[in-house]
C-alpha positions as CSV (number, residue, x, y, z in Angstrom):
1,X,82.1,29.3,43.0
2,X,82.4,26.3,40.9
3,X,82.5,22.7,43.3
4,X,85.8,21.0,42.9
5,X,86.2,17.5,42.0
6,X,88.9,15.2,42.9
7,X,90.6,12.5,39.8
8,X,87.8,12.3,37.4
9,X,87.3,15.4,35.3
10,X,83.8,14.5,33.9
11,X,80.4,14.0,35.4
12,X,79.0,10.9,35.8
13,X,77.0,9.7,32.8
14,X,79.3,11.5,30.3
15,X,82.3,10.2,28.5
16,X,85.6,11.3,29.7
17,X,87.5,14.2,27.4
18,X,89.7,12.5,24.4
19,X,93.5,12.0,25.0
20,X,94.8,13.9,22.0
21,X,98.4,13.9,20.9
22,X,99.8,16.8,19.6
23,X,99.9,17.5,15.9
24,X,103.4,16.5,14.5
25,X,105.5,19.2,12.7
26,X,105.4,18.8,8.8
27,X,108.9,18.8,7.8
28,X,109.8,21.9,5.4
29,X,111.7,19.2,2.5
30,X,108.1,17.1,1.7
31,X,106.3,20.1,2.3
32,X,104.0,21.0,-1.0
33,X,103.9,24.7,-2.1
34,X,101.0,24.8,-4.6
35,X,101.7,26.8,-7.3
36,X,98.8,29.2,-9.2
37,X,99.5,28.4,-12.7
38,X,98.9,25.2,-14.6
39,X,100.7,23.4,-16.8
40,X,99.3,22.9,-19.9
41,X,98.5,19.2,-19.6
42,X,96.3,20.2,-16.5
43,X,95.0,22.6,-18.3
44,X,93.9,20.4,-21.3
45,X,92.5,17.8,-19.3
46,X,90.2,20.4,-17.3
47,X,88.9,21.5,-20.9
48,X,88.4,18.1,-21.7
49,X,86.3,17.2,-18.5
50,X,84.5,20.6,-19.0
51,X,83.5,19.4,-22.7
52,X,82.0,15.9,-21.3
53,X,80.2,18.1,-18.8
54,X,78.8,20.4,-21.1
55,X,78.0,17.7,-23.6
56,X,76.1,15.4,-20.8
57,X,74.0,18.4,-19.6
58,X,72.8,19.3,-23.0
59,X,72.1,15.2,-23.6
60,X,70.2,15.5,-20.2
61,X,68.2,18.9,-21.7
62,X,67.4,17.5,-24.9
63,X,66.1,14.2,-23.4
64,X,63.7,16.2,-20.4
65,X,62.7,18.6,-23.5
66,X,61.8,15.6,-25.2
67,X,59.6,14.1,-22.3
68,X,57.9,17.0,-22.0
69,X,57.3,17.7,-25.6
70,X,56.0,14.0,-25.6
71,X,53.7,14.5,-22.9
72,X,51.9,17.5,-23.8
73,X,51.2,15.5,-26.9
74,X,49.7,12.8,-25.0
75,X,47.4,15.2,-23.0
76,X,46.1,17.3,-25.5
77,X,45.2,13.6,-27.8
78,X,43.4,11.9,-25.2
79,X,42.8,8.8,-27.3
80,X,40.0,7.0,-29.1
81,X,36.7,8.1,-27.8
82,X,34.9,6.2,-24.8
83,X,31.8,6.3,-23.1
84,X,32.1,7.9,-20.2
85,X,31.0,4.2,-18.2
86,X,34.0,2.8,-19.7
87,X,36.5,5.0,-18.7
88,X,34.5,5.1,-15.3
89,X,35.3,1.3,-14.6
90,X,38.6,1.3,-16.2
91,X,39.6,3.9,-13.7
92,X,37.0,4.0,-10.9
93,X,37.0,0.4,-10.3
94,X,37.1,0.5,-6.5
95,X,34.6,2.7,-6.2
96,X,32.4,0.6,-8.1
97,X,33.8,-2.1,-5.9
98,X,32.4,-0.2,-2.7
99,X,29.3,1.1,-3.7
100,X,28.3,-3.1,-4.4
101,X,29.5,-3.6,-0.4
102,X,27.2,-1.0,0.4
103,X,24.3,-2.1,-1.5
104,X,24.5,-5.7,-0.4
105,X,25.1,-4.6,3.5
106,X,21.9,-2.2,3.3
107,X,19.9,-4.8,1.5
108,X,20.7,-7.6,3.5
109,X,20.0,-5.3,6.7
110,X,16.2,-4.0,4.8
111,X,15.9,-7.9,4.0
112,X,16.7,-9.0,7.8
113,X,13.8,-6.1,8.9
114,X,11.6,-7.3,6.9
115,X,11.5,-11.0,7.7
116,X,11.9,-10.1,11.6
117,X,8.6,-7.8,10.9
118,X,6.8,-11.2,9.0
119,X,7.7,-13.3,11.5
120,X,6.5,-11.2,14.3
121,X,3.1,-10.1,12.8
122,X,2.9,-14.1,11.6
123,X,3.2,-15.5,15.5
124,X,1.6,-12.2,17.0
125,X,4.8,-11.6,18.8
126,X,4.7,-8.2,19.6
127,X,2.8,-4.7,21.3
128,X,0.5,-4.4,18.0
C-alpha cells in the first residue's frame, strides 16, 4: 500500500509536476486542409531546387574524383630521388633529436665514472 502524502505531490529533491493549460480548440474557419496535388508553380520550383541539388552533388563528385585522381598521382611519382639520410632527417628529425639526448646523457654518465674511478685510484681512496 502506497504511503500517503499530505499538499505536496512530489518528493523532496525533485521538481514539482508542470501546471499545464489545456490545449485551445483550433477553430474550423483558419483551419488548413492540405491538399495532395500541387499547383504547378510548386511544382516548378521543386524541379528547380531538385536541379541545383543534382548539379551541386555532381560538382561535389567531380571535385572528390579529382582529389583522388590527383593523389594517386602523387604517390605513385614520389619525387626527385634522395638518399635515404635525407629523407631520414627531413622526416625523422626528432628522432635524431633524441638519439643526440641519449648519447650526451650516457656519455656524460661514462665520463663522470671515469673521473670518479681516476680520482679514487689517484688519492687511494678506496678497498683496492
Amino acid at each position: 500500500m502506497a504511503k500517503r502524502v499530505r499538499g505536496r505531490t512530489s518528493r523532496p529533491g525533485q521538481r514539482p509536476p508542470l501546471q499545464r493549460q489545456p490545449a485551445r480548440p483550433v477553430a474550423p474557419a483558419t483551419a488548413v486542409v492540405p491538399s495532395d496535388e500541387l499547383t504547378a508553380a510548386e511544382e516548378a520550383r521543386a524541379a528547380e531546387l531538385e536541379a541545383v541539388i543534382v548539379a551541386d552533388e555532381r560538382k561535389t563528385e567531380d571535385n572528390s574524383r579529382r582529389a583522388r585522381s590527383t593523389k594517386a598521382a602523387a604517390a605513385r611519382d614520389p619525387g626527385p630521388a634522395s638518399s635515404l639520410s635525407i629523407s631520414a632527417a627531413d622526416e625523422y628529425a626528432y628522432v635524431a633529436r633524441d638519439v643526440r639526448r641519449i648519447v650526451l646523457v650516457g656519455g656524460s654518465l661514462i665520463a663522470i665514472l671515469f673521473g670518479a674511478w681516476a680520482i679514487t685510484t689517484a688519492t687511494g681512496i678506496g678497498p683496492f
